[in-house]
TIMARPA-422886 format. One record per residue (C-alpha): residue number from 1; chain; x, y, z. Coordinates in Angstrom, 2 decimals, padded with zeros to 5 digits. Each point is the difference from the previous one (the first is absolute). Example, Ala and Ser with C-alpha at 12.3 -4.5 7.8 and 13.67 -1.06 7.14 Angstrom:
<nodes>
+-----+-------+---------+---------+---------+
:  nr : kette :    east :   north :      up :
+-----+-------+---------+---------+---------+
:   1 :     A :  012.30 : -004.50 :  007.80 :
:   2 :     A :  001.37 :  003.44 : -000.66 :
+-----+-------+---------+---------+---------+
</nodes>
This chain:
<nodes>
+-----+-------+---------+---------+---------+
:  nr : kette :    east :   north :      up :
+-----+-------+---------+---------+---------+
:   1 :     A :  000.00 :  000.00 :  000.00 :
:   2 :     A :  003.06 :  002.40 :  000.73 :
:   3 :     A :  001.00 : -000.55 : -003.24 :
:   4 :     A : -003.50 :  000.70 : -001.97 :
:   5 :     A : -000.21 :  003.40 :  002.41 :
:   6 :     A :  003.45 :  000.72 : -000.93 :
:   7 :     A : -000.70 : -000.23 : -003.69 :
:   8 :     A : -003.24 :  001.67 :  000.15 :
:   9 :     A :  002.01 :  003.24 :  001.95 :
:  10 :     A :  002.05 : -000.11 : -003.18 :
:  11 :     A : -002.58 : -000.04 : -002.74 :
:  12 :     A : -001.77 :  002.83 :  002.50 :
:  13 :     A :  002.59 :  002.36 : -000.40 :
:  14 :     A :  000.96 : -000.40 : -003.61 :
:  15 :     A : -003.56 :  000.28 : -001.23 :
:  16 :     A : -001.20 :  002.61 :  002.12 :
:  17 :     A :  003.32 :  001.74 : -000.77 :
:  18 :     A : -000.59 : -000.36 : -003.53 :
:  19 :     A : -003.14 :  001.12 : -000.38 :
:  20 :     A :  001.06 :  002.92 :  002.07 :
:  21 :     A : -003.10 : -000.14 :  003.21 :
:  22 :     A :  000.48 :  002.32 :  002.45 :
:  23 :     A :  001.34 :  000.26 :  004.02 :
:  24 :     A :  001.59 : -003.45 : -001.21 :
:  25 :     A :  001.50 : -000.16 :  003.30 :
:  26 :     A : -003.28 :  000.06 :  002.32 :
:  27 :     A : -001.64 : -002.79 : -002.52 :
:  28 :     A :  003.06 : -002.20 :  000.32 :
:  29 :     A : -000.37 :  000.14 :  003.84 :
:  30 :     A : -003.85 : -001.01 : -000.68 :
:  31 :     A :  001.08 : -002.59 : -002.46 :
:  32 :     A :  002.35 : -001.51 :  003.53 :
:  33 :     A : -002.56 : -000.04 :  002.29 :
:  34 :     A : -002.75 : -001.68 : -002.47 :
:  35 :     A :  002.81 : -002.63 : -000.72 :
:  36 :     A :  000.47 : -000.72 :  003.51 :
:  37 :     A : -003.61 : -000.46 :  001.13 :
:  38 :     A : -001.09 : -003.61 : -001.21 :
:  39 :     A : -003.55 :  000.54 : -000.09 :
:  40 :     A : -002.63 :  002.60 : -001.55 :
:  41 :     A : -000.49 :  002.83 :  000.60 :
:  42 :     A : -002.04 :  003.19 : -000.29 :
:  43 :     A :  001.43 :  003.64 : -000.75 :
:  44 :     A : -001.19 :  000.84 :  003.98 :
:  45 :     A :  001.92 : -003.64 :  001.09 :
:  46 :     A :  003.47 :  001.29 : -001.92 :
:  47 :     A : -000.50 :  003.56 :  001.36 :
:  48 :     A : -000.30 : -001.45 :  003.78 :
:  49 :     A :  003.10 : -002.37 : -001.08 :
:  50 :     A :  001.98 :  002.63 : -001.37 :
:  51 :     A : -000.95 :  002.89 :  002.78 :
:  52 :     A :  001.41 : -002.97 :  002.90 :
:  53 :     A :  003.64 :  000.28 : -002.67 :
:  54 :     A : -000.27 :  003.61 :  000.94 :
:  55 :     A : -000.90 :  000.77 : -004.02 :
:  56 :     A : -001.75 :  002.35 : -000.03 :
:  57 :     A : -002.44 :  000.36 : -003.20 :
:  58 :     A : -003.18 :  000.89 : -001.54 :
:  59 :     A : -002.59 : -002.78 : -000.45 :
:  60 :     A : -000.94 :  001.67 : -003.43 :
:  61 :     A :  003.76 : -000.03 : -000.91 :
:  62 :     A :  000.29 : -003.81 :  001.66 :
:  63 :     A : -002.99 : -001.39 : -002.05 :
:  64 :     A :  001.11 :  001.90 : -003.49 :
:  65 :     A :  003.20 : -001.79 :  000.62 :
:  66 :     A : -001.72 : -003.38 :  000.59 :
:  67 :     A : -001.92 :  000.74 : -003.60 :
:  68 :     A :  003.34 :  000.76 : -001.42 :
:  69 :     A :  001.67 : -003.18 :  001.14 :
:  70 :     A : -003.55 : -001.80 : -001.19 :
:  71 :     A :  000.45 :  001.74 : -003.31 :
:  72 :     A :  004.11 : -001.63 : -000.32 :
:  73 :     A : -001.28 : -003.06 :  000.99 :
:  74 :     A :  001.59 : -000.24 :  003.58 :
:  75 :     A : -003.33 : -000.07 :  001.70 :
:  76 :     A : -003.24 : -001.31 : -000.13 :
:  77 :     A : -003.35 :  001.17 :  000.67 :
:  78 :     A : -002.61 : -001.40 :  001.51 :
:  79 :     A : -003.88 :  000.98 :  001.08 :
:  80 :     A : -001.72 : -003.09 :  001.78 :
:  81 :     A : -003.40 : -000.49 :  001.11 :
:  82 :     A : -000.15 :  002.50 :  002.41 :
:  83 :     A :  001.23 :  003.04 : -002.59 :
:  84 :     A :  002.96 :  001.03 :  001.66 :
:  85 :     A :  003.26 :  000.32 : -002.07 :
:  86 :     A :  002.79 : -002.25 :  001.18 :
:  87 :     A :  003.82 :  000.18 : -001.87 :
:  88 :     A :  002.27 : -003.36 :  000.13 :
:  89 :     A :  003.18 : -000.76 : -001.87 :
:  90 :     A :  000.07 : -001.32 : -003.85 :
:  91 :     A :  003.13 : -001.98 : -000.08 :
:  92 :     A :  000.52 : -000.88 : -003.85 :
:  93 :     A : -000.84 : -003.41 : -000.63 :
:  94 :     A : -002.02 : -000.71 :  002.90 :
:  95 :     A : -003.79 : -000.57 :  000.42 :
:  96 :     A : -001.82 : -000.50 :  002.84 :
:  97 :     A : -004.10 : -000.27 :  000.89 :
:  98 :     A : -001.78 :  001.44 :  003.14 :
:  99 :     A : -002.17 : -001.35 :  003.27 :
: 100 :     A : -001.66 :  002.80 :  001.54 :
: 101 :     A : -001.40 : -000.20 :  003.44 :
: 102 :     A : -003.26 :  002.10 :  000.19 :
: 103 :     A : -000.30 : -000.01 :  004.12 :
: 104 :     A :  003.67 :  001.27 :  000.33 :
: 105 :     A :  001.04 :  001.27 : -003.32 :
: 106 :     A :  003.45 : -002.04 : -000.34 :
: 107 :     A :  000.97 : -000.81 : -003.23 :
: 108 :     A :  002.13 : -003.40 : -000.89 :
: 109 :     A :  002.41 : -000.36 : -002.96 :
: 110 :     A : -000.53 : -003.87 : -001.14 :
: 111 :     A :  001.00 : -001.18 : -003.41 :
: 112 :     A : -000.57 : -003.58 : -001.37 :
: 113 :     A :  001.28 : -001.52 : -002.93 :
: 114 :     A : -002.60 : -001.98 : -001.09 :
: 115 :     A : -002.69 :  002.46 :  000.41 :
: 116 :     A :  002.04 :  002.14 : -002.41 :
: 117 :     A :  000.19 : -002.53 : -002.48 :
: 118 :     A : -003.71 : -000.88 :  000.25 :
: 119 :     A : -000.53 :  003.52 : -000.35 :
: 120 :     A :  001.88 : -000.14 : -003.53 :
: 121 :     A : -001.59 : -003.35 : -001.28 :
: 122 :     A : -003.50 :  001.81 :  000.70 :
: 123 :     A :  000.79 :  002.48 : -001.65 :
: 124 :     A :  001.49 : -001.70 : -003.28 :
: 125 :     A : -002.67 : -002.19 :  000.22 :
: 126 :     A : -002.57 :  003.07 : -001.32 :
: 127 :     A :  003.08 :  001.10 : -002.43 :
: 128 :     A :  000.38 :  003.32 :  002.11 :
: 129 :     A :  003.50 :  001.54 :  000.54 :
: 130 :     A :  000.68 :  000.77 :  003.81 :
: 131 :     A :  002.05 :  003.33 :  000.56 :
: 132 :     A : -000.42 :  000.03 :  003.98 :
: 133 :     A : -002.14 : -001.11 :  002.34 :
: 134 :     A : -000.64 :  000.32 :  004.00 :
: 135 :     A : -001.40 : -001.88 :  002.42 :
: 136 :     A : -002.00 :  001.44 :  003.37 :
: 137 :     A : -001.56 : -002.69 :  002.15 :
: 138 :     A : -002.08 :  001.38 :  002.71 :
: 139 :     A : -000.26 : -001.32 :  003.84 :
: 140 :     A :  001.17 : -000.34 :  003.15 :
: 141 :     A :  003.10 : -000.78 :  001.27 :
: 142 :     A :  001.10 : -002.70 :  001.89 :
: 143 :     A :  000.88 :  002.18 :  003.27 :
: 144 :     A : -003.39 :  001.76 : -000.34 :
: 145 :     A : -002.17 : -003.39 :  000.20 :
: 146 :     A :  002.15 : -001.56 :  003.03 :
: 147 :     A : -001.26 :  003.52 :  001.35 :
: 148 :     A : -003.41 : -000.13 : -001.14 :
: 149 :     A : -002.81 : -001.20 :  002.12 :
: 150 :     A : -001.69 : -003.33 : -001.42 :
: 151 :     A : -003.58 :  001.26 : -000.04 :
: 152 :     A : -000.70 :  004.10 : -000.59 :
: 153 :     A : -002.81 :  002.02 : -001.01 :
: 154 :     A : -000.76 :  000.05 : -003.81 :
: 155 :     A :  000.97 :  004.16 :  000.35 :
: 156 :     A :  003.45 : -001.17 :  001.12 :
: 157 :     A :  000.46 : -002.05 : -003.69 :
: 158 :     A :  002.18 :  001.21 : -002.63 :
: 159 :     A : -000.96 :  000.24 : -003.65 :
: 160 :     A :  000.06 : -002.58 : -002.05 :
: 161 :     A :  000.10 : -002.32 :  002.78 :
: 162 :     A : -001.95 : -003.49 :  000.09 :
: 163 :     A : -001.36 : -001.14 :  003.40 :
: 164 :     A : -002.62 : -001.99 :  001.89 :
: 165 :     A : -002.97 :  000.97 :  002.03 :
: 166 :     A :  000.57 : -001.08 :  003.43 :
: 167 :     A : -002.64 :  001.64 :  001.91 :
: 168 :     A : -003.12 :  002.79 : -000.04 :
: 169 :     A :  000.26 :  002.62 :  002.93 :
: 170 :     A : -001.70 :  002.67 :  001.21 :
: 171 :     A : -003.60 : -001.70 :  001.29 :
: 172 :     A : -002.64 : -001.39 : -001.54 :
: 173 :     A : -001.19 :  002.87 : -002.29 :
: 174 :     A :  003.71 :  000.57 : -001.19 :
: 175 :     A : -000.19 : -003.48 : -000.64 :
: 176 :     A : -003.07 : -000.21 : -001.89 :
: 177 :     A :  000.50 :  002.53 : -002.45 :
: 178 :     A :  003.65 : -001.54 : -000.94 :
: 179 :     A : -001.66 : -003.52 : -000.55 :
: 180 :     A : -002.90 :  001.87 : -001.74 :
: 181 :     A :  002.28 :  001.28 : -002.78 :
: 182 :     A :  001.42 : -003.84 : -000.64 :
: 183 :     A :  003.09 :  000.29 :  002.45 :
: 184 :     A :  000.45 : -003.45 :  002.15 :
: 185 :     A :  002.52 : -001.25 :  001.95 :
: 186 :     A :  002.55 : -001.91 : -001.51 :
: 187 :     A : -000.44 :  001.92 : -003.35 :
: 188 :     A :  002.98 :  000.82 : -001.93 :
: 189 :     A :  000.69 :  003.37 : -000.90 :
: 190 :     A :  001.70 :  002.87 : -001.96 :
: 191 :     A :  000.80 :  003.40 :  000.93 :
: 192 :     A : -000.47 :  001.96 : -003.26 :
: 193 :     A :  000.75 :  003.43 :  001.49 :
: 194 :     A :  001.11 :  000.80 :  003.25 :
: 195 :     A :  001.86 :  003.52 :  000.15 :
: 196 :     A :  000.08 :  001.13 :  002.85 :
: 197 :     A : -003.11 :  001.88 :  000.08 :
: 198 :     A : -003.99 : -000.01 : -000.98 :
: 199 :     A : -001.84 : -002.81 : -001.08 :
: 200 :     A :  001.89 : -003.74 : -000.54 :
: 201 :     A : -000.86 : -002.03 : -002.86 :
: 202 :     A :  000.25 : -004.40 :  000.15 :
: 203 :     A : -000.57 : -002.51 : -002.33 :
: 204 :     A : -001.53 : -003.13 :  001.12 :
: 205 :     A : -001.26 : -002.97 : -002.08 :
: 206 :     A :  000.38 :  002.24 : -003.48 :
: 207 :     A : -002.43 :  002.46 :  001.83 :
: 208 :     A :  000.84 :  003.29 :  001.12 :
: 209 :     A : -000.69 :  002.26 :  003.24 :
: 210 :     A :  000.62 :  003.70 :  001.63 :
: 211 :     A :  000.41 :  000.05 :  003.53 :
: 212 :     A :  000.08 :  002.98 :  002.41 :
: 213 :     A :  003.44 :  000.03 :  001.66 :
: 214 :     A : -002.11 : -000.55 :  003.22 :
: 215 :     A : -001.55 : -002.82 : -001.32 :
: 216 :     A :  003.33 : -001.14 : -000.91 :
: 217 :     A :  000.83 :  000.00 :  003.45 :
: 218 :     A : -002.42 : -003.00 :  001.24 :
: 219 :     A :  001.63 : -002.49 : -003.09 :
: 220 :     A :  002.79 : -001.76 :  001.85 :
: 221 :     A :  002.08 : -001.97 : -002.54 :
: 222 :     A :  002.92 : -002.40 :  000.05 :
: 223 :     A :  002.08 : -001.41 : -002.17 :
: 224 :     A : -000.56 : -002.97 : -002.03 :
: 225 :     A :  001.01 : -003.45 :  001.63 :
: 226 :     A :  001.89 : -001.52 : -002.54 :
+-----+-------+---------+---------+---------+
</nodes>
């Protein structure tokens, strides 16, 4: 890895040197810290990382840096689920795919040969020429479900999730109106949206419902035994 930083310092300067970009100095101290920090990151993440270095610069100038290096092919863009723009390292020559926890927002670099190769025989299968491609799978990590409780409230759910009824709170008229609308115990469900606020949206049995978040509240769910 020293020796891919050390190269990509190299190709840093001569480009940016030859194509004549400003305060060259102050980008090549960004271009050190981003190189250092083996994760993604945000423009307000680098700013924190840089400000603890004692550098001292402008988000606007950090982030038009970041699009500059993004531009030259030394960094890589990203804007997941949740909208937010993230900035990782593009070593040449290396591809990589993405797990995205949704409860605590980590992100994990995986890559897998034969996916990518499956990924190219679909593809030439239906005659069509690949230029990239990116993976995102979305769901929680392993550290968030040794940390998650085994039943919860439906409210508690994240999108996109698939769980199982467990149980109908909230006394008998509660209760009543959730059977009424075709939701039983032991049902199987999808949360279609679930953001945070307003009105959440399952799927169960191909049929679709809208539940107040404090109806949401008296669904207590569980994961699926296997």
């Amino acid at each position: 890895m020293k020796e891919i930083h050390s190269h990509e310092r190299q190709q840093f300067e001569k480009l940016f040197k030859q194509e004549k970009i400003d305060r060259f100095e102050d980008r090549f101290k960004v271009l050190e810290v981003f190189l250092q920090t083996e994760q993604h990151v945000t423009v307000k993440a680098l700013f924190s990382i840089l400000k603890d270095k004692k550098i001292e610069l402008p988000k606007e100038f950090i982030e038009e840096t970041l699009e500059l290096m993004c531009r030259f092919g030394f960094a890589q863009k990203n804007r997941f689920d949740n909208g937010i723009v993230h900035y990782e390292h593009r070593h040449l020559g290396q591809h990589h795919d993405h797990m995205i926890c949704t409860k605590c927002g980590k992100i994990i670099e995986f890559k897998n040969d034969q996916l990518e190769q499956l990924q190219t025989q679909v593809v030439s299968g239906f005659g069509f020429h690949m230029l990239q491609h990116r993976m995102e799978i979305y769901g929680i990590c392993s550290d968030c479900l040794k940390s998650r409780e085994q039943q919860m409230p439906l409210l508690a759910a994240k999108q996109g999730e698939r769980v199982v009824i467990k149980d109908l709170i909230g006394g008998n008229k509660a209760r009543l109106r959730l059977l009424s609308m075709g939701l039983r115990i032991g049902d199987e469900l999808e949360v279609i949206t679930n953001n945070g606020h307003g009105q959440l949206v399952i799927a169960v049995d191909f049929q679709r419902y809208v539940l107040g978040r404090g109806m949401s509240q008296k669904v207590i769910v569980g994961q699926k035994e296997a």
